[in-house]
C-alpha positions as a Markdown table, in Angstrom:
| # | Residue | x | y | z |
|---|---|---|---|---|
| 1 | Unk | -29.1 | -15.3 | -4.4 |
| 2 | Unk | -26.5 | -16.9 | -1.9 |
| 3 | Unk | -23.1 | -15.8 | -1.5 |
| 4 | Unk | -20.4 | -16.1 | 1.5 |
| 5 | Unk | -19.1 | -12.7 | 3.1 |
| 6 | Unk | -16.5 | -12.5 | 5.7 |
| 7 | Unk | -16.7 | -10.8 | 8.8 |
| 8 | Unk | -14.3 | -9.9 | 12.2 |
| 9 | Unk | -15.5 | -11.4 | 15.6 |
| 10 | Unk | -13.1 | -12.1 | 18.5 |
| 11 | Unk | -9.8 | -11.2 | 16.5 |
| 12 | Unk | -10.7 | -13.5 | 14.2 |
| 13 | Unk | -12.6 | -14.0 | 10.8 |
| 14 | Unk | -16.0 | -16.0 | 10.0 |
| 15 | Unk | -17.3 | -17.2 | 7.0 |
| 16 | Unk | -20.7 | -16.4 | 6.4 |
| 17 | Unk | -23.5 | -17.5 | 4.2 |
| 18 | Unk | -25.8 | -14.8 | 3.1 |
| 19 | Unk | -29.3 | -15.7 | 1.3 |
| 20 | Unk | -30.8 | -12.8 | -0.2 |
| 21 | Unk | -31.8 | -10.8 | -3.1 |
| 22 | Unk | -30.0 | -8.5 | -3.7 |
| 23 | Unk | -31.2 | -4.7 | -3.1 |
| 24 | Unk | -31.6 | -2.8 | -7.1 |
| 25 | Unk | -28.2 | -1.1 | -7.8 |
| 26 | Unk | -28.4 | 2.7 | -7.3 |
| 27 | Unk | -28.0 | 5.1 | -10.6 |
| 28 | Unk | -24.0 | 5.2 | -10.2 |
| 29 | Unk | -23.5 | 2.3 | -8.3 |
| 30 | Unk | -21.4 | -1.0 | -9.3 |
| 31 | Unk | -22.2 | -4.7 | -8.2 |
| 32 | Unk | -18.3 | -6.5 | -8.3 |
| 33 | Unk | -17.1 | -9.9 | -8.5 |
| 34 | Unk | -13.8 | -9.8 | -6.1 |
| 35 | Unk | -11.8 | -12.3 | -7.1 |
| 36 | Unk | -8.8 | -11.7 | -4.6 |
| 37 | Unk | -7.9 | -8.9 | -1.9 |
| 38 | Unk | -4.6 | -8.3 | -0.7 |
| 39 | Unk | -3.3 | -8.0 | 3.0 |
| 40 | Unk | -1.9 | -4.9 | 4.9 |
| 41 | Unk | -0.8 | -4.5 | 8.4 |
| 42 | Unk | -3.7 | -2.2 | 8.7 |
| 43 | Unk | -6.0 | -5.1 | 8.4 |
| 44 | Unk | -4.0 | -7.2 | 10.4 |
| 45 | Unk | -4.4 | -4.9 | 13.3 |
| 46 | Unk | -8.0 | -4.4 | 12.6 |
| 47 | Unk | -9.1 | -7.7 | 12.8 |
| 48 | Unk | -6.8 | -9.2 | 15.8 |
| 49 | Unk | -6.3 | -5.6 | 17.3 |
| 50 | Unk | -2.5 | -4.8 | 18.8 |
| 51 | Unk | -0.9 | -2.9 | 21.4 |
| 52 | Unk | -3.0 | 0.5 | 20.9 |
| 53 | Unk | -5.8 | -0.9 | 19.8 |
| 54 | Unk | -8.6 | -3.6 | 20.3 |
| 55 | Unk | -9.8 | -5.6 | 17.4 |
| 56 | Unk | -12.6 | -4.2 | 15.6 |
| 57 | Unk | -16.3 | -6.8 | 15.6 |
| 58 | Unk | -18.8 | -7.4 | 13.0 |
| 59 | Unk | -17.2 | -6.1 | 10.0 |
| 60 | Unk | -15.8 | -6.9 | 6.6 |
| 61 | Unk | -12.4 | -6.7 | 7.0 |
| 62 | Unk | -9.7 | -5.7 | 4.1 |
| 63 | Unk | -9.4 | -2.5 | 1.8 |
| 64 | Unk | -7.0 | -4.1 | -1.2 |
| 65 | Unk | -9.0 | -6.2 | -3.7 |
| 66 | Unk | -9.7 | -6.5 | -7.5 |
| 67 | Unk | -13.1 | -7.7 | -9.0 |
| 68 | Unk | -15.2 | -8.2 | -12.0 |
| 69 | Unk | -18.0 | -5.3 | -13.0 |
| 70 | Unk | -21.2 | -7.7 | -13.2 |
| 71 | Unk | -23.6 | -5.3 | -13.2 |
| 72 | Unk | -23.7 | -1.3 | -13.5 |
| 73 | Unk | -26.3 | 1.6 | -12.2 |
| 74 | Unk | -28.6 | 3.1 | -14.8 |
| 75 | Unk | -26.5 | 5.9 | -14.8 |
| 76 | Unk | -23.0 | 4.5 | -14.8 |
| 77 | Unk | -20.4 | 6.1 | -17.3 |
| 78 | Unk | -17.0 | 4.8 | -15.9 |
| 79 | Unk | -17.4 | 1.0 | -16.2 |
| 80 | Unk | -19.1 | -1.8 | -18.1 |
| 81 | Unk | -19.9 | -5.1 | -17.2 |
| 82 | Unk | -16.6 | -7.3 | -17.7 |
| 83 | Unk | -14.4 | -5.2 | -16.6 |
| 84 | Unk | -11.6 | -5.5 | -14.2 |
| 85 | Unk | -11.2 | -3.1 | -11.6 |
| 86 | Unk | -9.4 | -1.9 | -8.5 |
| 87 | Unk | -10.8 | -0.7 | -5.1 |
| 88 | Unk | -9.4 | 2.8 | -3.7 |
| 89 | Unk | -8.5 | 3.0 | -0.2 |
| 90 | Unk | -10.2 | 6.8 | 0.3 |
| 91 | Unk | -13.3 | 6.4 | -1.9 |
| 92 | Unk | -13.5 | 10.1 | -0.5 |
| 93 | Unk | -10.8 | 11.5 | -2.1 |
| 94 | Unk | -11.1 | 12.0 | -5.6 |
| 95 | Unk | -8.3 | 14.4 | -6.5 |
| 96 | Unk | -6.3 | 17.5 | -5.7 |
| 97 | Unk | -5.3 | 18.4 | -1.8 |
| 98 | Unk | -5.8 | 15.8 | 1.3 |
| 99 | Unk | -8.7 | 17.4 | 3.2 |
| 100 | Unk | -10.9 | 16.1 | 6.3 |
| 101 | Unk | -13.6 | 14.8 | 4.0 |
| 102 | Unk | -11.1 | 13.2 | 2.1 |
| 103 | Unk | -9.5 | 11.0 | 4.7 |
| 104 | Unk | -13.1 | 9.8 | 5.8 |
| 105 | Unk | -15.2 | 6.6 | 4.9 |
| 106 | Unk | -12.0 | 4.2 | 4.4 |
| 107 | Unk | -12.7 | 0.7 | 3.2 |
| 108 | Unk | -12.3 | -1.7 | 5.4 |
| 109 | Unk | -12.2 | 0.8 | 8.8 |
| 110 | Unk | -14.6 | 1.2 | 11.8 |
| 111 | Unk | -16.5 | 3.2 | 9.4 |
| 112 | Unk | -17.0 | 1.3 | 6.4 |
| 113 | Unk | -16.9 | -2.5 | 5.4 |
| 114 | Unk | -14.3 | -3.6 | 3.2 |
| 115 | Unk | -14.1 | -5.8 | 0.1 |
| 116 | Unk | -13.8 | -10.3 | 1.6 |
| 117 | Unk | -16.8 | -11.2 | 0.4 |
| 118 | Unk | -18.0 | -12.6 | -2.5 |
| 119 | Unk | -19.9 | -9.6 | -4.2 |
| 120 | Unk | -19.3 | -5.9 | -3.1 |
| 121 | Unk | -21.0 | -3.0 | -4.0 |
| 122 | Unk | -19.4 | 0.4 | -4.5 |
| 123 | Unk | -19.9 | 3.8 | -6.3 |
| 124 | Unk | -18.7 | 4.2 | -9.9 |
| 125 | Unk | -16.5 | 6.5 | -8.8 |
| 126 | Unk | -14.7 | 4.8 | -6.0 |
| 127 | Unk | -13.0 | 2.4 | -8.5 |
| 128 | Unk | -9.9 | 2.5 | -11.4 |
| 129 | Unk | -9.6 | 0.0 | -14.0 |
| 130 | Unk | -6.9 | -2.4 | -13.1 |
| 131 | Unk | -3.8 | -2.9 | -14.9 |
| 132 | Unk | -4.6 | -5.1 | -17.9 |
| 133 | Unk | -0.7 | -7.0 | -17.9 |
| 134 | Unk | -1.2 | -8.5 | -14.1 |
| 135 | Unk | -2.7 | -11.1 | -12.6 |
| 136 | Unk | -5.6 | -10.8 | -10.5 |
| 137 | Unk | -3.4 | -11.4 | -7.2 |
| 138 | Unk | -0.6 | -8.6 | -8.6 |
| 139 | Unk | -3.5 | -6.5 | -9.4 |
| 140 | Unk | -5.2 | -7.1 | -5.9 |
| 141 | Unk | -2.1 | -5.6 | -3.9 |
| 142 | Unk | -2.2 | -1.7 | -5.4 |
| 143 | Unk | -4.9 | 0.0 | -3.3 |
| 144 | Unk | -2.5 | 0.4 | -0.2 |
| 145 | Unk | 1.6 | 0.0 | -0.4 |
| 146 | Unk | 1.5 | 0.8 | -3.7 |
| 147 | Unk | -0.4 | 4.1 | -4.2 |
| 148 | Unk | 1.5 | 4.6 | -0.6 |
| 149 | Unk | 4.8 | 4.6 | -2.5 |
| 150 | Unk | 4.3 | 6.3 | -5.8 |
| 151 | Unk | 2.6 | 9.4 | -3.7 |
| 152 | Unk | 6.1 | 9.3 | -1.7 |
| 153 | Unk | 9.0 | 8.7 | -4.6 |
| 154 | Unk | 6.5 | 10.3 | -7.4 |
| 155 | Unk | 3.9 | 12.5 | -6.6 |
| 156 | Unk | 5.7 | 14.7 | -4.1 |
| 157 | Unk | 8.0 | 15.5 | -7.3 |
| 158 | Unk | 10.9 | 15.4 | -4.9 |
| 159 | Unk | 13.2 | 12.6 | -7.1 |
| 160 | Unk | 14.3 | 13.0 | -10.2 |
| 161 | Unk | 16.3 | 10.4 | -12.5 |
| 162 | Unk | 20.1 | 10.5 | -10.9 |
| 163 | Unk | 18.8 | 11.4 | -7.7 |
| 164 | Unk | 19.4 | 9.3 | -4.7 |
| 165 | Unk | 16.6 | 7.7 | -2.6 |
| 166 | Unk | 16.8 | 6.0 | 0.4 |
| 167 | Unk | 14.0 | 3.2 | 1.6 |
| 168 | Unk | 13.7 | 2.3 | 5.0 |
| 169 | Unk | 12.6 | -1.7 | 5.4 |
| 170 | Unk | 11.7 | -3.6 | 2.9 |
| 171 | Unk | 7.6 | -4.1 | 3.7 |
| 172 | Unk | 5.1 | -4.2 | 1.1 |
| 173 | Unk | 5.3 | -0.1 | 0.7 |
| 174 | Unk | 8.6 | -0.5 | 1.3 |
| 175 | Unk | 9.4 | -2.6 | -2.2 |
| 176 | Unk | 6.7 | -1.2 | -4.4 |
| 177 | Unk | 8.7 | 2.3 | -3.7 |
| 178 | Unk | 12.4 | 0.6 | -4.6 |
| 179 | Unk | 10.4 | -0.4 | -7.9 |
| 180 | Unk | 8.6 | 2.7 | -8.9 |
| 181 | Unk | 12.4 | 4.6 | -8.0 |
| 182 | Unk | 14.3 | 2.4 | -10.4 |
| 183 | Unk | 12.0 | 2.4 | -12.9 |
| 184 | Unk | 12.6 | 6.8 | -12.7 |
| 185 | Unk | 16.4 | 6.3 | -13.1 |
| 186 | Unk | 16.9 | 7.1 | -9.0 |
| 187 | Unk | 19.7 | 5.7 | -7.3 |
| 188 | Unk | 18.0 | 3.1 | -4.8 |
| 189 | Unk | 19.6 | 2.9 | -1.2 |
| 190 | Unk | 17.6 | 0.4 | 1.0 |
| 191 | Unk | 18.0 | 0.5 | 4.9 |
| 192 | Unk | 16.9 | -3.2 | 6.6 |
| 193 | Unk | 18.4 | -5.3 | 9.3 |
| 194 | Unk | 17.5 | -8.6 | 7.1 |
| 195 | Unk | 20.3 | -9.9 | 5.0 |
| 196 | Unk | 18.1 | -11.9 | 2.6 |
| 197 | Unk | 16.0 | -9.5 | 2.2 |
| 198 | Unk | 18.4 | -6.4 | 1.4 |
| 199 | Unk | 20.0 | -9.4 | -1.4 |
| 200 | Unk | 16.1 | -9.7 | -2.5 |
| 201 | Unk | 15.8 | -5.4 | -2.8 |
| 202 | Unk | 19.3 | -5.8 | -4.9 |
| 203 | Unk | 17.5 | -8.1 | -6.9 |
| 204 | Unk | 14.8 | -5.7 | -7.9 |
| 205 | Unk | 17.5 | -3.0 | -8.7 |
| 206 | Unk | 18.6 | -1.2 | -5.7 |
| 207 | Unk | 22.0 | 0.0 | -6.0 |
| 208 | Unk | 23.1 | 0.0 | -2.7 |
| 209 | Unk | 22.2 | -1.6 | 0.6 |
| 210 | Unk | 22.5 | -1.0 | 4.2 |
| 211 | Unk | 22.4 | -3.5 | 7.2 |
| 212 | Unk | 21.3 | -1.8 | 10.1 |
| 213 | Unk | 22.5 | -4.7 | 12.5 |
| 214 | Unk | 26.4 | -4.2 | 11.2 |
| 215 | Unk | 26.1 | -0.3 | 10.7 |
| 216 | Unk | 23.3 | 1.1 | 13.3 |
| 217 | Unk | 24.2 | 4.6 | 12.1 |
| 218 | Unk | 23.1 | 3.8 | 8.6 |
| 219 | Unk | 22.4 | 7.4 | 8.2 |
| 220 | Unk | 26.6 | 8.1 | 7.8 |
| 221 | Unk | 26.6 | 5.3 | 5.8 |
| 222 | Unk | 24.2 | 7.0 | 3.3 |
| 223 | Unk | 26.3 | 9.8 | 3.4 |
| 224 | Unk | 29.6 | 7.9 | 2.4 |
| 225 | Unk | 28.0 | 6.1 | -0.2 |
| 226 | Unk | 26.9 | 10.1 | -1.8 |
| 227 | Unk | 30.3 | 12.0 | -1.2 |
| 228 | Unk | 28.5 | 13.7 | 1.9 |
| 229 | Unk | 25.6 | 15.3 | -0.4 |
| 230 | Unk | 23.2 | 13.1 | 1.1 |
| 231 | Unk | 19.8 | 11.8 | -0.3 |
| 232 | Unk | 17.6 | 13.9 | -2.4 |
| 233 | Unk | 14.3 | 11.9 | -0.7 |
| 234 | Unk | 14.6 | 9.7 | 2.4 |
| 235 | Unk | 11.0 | 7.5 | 3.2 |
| 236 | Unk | 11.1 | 6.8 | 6.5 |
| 237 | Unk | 9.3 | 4.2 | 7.6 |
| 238 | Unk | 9.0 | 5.2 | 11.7 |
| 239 | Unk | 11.4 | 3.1 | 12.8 |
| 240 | Unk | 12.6 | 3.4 | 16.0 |
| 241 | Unk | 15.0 | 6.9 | 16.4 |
| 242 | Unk | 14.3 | 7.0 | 12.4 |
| 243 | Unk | 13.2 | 10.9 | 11.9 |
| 244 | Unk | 16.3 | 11.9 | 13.6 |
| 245 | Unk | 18.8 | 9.9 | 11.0 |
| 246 | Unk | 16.6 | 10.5 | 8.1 |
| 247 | Unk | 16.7 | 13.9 | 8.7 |
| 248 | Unk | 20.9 | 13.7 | 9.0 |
| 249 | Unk | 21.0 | 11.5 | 5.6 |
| 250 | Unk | 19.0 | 13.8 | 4.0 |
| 251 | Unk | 20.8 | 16.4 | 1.5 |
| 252 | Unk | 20.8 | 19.9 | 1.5 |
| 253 | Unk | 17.1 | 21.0 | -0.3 |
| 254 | Unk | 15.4 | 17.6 | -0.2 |
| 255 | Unk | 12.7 | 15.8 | 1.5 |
| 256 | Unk | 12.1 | 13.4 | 4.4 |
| 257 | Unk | 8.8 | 11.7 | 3.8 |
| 258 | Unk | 7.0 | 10.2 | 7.0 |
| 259 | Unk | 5.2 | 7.1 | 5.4 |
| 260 | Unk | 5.1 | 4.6 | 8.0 |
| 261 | Unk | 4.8 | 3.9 | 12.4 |
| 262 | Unk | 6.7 | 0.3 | 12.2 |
| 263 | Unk | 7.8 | 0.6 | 15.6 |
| 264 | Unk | 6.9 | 3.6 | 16.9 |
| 265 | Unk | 4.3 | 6.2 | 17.2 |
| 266 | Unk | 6.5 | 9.2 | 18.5 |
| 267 | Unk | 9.7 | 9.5 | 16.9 |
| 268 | Unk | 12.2 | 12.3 | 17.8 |
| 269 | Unk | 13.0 | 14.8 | 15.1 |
| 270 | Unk | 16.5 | 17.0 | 15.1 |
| 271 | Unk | 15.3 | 20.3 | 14.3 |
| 272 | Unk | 19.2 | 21.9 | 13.3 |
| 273 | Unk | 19.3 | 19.8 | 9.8 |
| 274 | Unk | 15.6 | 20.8 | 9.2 |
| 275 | Unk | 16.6 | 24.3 | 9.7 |
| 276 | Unk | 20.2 | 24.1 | 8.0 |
| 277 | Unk | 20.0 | 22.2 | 5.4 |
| 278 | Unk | 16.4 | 23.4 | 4.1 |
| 279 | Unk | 14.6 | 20.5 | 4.6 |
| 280 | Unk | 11.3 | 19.5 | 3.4 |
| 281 | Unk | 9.2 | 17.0 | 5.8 |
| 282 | Unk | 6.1 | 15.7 | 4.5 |
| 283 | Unk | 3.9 | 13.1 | 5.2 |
| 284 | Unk | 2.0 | 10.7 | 3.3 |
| 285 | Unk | -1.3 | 9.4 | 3.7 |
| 286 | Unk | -2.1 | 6.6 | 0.6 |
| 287 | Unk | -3.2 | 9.0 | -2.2 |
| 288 | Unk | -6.2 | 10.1 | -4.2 |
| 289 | Unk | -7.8 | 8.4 | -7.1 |
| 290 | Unk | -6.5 | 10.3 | -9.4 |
| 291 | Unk | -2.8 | 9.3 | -8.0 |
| 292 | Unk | -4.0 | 5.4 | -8.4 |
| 293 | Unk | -4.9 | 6.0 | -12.0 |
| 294 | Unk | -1.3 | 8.0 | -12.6 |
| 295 | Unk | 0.1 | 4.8 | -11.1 |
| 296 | Unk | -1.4 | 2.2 | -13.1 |
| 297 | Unk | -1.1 | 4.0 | -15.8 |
| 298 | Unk | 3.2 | 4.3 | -15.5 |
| 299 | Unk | 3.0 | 0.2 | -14.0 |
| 300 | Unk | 1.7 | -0.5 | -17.5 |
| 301 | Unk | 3.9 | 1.5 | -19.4 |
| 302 | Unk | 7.0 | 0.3 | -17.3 |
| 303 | Unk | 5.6 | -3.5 | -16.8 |
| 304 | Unk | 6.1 | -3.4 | -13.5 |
| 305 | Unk | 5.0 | -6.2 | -11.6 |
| 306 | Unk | 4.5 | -6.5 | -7.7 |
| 307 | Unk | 6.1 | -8.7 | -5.9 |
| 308 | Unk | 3.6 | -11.2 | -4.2 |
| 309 | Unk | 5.2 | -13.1 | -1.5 |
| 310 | Unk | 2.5 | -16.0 | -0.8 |
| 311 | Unk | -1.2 | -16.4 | -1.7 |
| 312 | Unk | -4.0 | -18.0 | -0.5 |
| 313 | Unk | -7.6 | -19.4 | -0.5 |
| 314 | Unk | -10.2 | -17.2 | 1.7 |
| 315 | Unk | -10.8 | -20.3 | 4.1 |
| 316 | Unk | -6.9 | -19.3 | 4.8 |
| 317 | Unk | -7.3 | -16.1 | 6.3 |
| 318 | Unk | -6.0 | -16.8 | 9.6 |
| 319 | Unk | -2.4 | -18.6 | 7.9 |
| 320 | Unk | -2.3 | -15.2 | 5.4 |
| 321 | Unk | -2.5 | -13.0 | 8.8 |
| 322 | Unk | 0.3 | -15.0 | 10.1 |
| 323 | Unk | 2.5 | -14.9 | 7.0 |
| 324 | Unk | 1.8 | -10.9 | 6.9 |
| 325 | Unk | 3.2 | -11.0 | 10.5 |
| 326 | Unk | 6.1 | -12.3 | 9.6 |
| 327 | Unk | 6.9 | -9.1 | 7.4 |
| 328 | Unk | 7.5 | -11.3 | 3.9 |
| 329 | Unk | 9.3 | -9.2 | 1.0 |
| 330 | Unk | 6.0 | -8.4 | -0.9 |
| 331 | Unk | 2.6 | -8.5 | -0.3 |
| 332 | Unk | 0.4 | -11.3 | 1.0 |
| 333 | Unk | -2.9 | -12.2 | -1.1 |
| 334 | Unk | -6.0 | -13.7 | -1.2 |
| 335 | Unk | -7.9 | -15.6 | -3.3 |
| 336 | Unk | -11.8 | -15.5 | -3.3 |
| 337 | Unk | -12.1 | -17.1 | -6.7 |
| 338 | Unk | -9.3 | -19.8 | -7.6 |
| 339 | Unk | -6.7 | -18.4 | -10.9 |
| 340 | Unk | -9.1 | -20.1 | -13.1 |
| 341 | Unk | -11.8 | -19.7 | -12.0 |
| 342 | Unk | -13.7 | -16.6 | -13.2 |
């Protein structure tokens, strides 16, 4: 059997043939198809390295992808062969509470290969079925920014319908949470210094937007716009001095949740609205399994779709790093099998 796998060297990616047969399939294992994997500034930073960190040699890169079940473990009970599937970013963490064995053995890490290459193999129960109503490139763009955002605006059970929200950026986590927030009947506030991009958030059903380059203290904006009550759940996205005015903007009872470092790694926090108005500060890390199969489930019965921003062939991979670089509005993809050809 010959099939092509991708692998990091040098901050960049190299196309590999691999001749061999492949090893039997354990009792719960499953052999996949991937048919596209989308892109995340994790992997971005993995395989070209940044400021904190070198890039990473001699590994598959990426975590997001989608596939085709081709073949199934004696013992498998989840899957059949045909089926569609997603992978999960912490195959570890199946569900209730976070915990240290949870958040080891991510895809696509130091630790563990990830999913660009042409067949993967996984456990059974490291996967959820994808949504049937998208694409394979829609589908490919959940593991991450997606799951990130519905633990944030849903899971935390800090926003209910009415309540305000406000989104900091408008990455790939970023949008998926503006989506999820409307679809729950929240009023959307987004916080970004790009005009285009605050008219594309509108677009998607924000109520209100915020440019950070006309109003830098967005955070008395936020509370203008809500009659001084403030937001009910602020996402902030670790933008630089962004804990401090998420913390201001927040109201009285509700919840700052830390999903992102954008531009910084230590961010300043103002203890007295913490104290005073009763806040809750949480951070997110992706979500369990059980999370991603809430999600799917609430992205079919709302028919949400992601936003995908540009797409292309695996030979590509260095132009899709570049166009992830350029922070698009929605998520970057690629293909390892063309649309049609399954």
């Amino acid at each position: 059997m010959s099939y092509f796998e991708y692998r990091t060297r040098d901050g960049a990616v190299e196309r590999l043939l691999r001749s061999t047969t492949p090893r039997p399939l354990a009792p719960t294992e499953v052999r996949l198809k991937v048919l596209a994997a989308g892109l995340n500034f994790r992997d971005l930073y993995f395989i070209r390295g940044n400021h904190t960190r070198a890039p990473v040699s001699d590994r598959i890169p990426l975590t997001d992808a989608v596939g085709i079940v081709e073949s199934v473990g004696e013992r498998v009970t989840r899957f059949r062969v045909g089926d569609r599937v997603c992978s999960t970013v912490l195959p570890n963490w199946i569900d209730g509470p976070l915990t240290a064995q949870g958040l080891n053995g991510s895809l696509g890490s130091q630790e563990r290969d990830g999913v660009m290459a042409e067949h993967v193999t996984m456990d059974e129960q490291e996967l959820v079925a994808a949504p049937a109503h998208l694409t394979d490139s829609e589908a490919a763009t959940l593991t991450v920014a997606a799951l990130t955002a519905w633990h944030a605006v849903v899971e935390l059970g800090a926003l209910r319908p009415g309540d305000t929200v406000v989104i900091q950026t408008t990455g790939g986590v970023a949008v998926f949470a503006i989506q999820f927030a409307v679809a729950l009947g929240a009023r959307v506030i987004v916080v970004s210094r790009s005009e285009e991009k605050l008219s594309l958030a509108l677009g998607l059903g924000a109520h209100t937007v915020i440019n950070t380059i006309d109003v830098p203290a967005w955070e008395e904006q936020v509370m203008l716009e809500t009659a001084d009550v403030g937001a009910q759940l602020v996402l902030d996205m670790g933008l630089s001095d962004s804990l401090r005015r998420s913390a201001h903007a927040a109201a009285f009872e509700g919840t700052v949740a830390i999903v992102g470092v954008v531009q910084t790694v230590s961010n300043p926090l103002d203890i007295f609205p913490v104290m005073n108005k009763n806040l809750h500060v949480r951070g997110v890390e992706t979500g369990s399994r059980a999370m991603f199969e809430r999600m799917n489930k609430f992205i079919e019965a709302q028919r949400i779709r992601p936003v995908v921003a540009a797409e292309f062939d695996a030979a590509q991979i260095d132009q899709a790093l570049d166009r992830l670089a350029d922070s698009p509005f929605g998520k970057v993809v690629v293909r390892l099998v063309p649309p049609a050809g399954r």
